[in-house]
BAPAMAR-207387 format. One record per residue (C-alpha): residue in one letter; y, z, x. Coordinates in steps of 0.25 Angstrom, whole numbers, plus 5000, padded with zeros to 4 digits. Example, Ala and Ser with C-alpha at 12.3 -4.5 7.8 and 13.67 -1.06 7.14 Angstrom:
a498250315049;s499650295055;
END
This chain:
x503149865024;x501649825028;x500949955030;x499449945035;x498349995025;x497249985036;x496850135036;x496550145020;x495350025023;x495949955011;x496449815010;x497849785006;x497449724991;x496749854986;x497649944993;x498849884986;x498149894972;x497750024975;x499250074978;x499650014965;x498750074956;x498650214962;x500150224965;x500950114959;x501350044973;x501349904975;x501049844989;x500749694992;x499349705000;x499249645014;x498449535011;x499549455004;x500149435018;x498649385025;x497349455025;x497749505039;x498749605031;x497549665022;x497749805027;x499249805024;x499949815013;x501449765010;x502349865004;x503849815001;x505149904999;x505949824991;x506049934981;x507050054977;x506850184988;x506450254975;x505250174972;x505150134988;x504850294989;x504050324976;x503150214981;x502950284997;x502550404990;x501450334982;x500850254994;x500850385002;x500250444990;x499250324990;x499050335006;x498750485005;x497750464994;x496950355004;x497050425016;x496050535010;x495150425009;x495250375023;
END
């Protein structure tokens, strides 16, 4: 999955380390697929649906608490 970040007016790097250490979700940031992806970020599902849904419910978490600041 390779969802756009545009809207938050962050790029990809400090938006993956701020995923991770506010909600304990790992992303790979755009721009380790080409500068051109460094309002994306990569998320993979290669994980058990428990931790799959835990993991939604913390980006939406995360996602709600930006979206104040928007």
């Amino acid at each position: 999955c390779f969802p756009s970040i545009k809207k938050y007016k962050s790029n990809s790097l400090d938006f993956a380390k701020k995923l991770l250490f506010e909600k304990k979700v790992a992303v790979v940031p755009g721009r380790a697929f080409g500068d051109e992806y460094d309002s994306y970020i990569r998320i993979s599902y290669a994980n058990s649906f428990e931790n799959l849904s835990k993991a939604i419910l913390r980006i939406k978490e995360f996602l709600q608490s930006l979206d104040k600041n928007v």
